[in-house]
C-alpha positions as CSV (number, residue, x, y, z in Angstrom):
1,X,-32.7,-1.8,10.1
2,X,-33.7,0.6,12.7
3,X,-31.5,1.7,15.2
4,X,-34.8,3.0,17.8
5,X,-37.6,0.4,18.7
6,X,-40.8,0.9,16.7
7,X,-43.2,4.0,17.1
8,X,-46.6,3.8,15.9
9,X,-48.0,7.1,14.8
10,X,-52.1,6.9,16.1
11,X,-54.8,9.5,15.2
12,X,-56.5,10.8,11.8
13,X,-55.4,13.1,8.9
14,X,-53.2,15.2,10.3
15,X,-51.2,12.0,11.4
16,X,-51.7,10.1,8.0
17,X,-50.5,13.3,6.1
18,X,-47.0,12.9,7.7
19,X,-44.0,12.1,6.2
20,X,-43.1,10.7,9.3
21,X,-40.4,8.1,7.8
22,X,-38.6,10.9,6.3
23,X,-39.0,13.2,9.9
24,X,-37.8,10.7,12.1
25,X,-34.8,9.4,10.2
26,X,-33.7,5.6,11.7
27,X,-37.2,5.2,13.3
28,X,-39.2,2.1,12.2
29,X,-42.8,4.3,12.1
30,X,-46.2,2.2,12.2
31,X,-48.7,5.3,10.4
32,X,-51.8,4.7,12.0
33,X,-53.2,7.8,10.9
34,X,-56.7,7.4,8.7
35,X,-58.4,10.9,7.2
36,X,-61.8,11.4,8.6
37,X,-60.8,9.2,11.7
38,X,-62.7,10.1,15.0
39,X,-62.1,9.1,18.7
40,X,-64.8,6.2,18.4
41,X,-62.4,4.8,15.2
42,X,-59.5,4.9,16.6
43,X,-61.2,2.5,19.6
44,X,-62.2,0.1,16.8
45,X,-58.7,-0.6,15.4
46,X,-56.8,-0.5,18.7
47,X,-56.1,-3.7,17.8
48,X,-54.3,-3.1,15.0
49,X,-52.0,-0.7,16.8
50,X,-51.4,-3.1,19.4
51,X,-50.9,-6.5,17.4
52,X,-47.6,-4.0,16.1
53,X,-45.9,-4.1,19.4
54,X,-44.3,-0.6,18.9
55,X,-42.0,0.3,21.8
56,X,-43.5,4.1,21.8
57,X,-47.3,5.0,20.6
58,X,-48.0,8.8,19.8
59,X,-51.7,9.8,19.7
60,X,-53.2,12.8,18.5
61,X,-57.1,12.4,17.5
62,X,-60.0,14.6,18.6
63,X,-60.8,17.3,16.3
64,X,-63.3,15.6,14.0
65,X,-65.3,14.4,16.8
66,X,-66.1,18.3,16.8
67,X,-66.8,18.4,13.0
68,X,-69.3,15.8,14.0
69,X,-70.4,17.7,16.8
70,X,-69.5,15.5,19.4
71,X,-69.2,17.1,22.8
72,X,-66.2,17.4,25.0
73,X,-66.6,14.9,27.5
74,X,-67.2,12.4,24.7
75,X,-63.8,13.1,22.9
76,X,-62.6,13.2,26.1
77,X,-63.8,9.5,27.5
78,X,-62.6,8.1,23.9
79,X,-58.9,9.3,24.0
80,X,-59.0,8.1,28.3
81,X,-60.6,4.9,26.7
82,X,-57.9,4.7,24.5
83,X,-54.6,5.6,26.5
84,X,-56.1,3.0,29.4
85,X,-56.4,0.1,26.5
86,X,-53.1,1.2,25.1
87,X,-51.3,0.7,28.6
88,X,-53.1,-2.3,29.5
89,X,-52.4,-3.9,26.5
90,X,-48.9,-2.4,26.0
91,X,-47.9,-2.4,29.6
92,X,-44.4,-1.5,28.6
93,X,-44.7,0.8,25.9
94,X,-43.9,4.5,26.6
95,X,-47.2,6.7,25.0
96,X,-47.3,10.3,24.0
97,X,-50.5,12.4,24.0
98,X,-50.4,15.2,22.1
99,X,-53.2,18.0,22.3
100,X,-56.1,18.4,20.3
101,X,-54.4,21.0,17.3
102,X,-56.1,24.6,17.1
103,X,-58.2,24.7,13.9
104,X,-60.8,27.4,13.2
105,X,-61.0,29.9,16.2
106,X,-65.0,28.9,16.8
107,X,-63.4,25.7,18.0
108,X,-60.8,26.9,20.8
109,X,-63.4,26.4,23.6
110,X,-64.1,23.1,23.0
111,X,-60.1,21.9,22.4
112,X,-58.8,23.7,25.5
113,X,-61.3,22.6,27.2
114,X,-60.3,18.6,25.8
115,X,-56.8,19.5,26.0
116,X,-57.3,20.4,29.8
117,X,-58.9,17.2,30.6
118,X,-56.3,15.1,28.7
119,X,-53.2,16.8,30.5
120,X,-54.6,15.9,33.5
121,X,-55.5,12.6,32.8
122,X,-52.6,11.4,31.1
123,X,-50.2,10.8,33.9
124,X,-52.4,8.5,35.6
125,X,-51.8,5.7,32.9
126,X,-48.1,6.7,33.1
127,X,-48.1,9.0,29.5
128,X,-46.5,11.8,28.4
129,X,-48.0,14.9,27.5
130,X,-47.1,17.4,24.2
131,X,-49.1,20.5,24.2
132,X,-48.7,21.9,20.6
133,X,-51.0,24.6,21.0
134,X,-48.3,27.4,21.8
135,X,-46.7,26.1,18.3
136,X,-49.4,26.3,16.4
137,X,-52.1,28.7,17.9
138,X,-53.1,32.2,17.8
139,X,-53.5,34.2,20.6
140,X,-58.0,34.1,19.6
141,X,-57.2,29.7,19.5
142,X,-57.1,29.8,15.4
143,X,-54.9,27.9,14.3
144,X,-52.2,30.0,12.9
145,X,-53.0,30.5,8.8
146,X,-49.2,30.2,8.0
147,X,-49.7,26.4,8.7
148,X,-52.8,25.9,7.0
149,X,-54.9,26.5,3.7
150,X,-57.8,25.3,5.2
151,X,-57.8,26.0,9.0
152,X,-57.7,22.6,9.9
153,X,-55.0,20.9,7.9
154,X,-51.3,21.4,8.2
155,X,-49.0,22.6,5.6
156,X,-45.0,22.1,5.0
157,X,-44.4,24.7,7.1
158,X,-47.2,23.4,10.3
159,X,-45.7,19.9,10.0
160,X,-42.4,21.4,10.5
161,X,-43.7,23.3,13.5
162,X,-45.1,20.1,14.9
163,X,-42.1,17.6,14.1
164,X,-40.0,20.8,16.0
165,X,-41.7,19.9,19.0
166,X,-42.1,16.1,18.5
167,X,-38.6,15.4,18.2
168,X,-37.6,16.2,21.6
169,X,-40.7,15.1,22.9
170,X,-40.0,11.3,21.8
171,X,-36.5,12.0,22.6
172,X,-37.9,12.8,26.8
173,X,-39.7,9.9,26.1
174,X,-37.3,7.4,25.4
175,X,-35.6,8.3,28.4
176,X,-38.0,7.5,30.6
177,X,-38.2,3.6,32.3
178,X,-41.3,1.7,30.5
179,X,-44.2,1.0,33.1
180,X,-43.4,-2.5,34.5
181,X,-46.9,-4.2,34.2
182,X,-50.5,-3.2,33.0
183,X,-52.7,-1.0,34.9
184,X,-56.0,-2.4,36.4
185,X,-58.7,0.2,36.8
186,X,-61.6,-0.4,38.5
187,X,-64.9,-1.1,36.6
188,X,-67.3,1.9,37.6
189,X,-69.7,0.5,35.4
């Protein structure tokens, strides 16, 4: 049995791909991670993620929106979308957004520009925010070739970059009091 409340892992590939059981040693992980996943599939099995009742969610989804050449603001209205369902239906669970990962240099625009929007946004539904881009990233925005064959995909050793800063990133987390009760947006329809 676990020693930490459960964390469910939310997002596509790159989350999936984890060993996350063996990384976070006396964590009971829910991997919702599904290859190909985009921001619009992770908002149709929210449900999923929520019937778990983890304790601590971790999102990191967005980059194949752009493979499907979705623009900014929609990636960026899917992950709000999803961090306001998450709290609203999770009202005590403490949530981690992590940026959008560098990939091929063309990209970099487009996921600063996401990542910019989602730092900003995050604290108004009470989540915490891991930019991995300084871990991962070339100065140019590619994501640094010693973590990945393909430019998109991480490696042993970018997986190892990324559980460096997750660790104490979930570890901040857990130290911070869970929200007391849902937020209630207004409907600006």
């Amino acid at each position: 049995m676990s020693d930490l409340a459960p964390t469910a892992l939310v997002g596509d590939s790159l989350v999936q791909g984890g060993d996350w059981q063996a990384w976070l040693p006396g964590e009971t992980i829910y991997n919702f991670g599904v290859g190909g996943d985009t921001t619009d599939d992770v908002i149709a099995r929210l449900g999923d993620v929520i019937n778990s009742e983890p304790a601590i969610v971790a999102v990191l989804i967005g980059t194949n929106d752009l493979a499907w050449r979705r623009s900014v603001e929609h990636v960026v209205r899917n992950v709000e979308t999803i961090l306001v369902t998450l709290r609203r239906e999770l009202p005590e669970a403490r949530i981690l957004q992590q940026s959008v990962l560098p990939r091929g240099h063309e990209f970099a625009e487009q996921i600063r520009d996401i990542n910019r929007h989602l730092w900003q946004f995050s604290p108004t539904v009470h989540a915490q925010w891991l930019d991995l881009w300084p871990a991962l990233a070339l100065d140019d925005g590619e994501l640094n070739p010693v973590f990945s064959e393909d430019r998109l995909h991480l490696n042993q050793d970018g997986y190892r970059a990324w559980v460096g800063e997750l660790i104490p990133a979930l570890e901040r987390l857990r130290q911070q009091p869970p929200t007391s009760r849902a937020i209630t947006l207004p409907d600006l329809g």
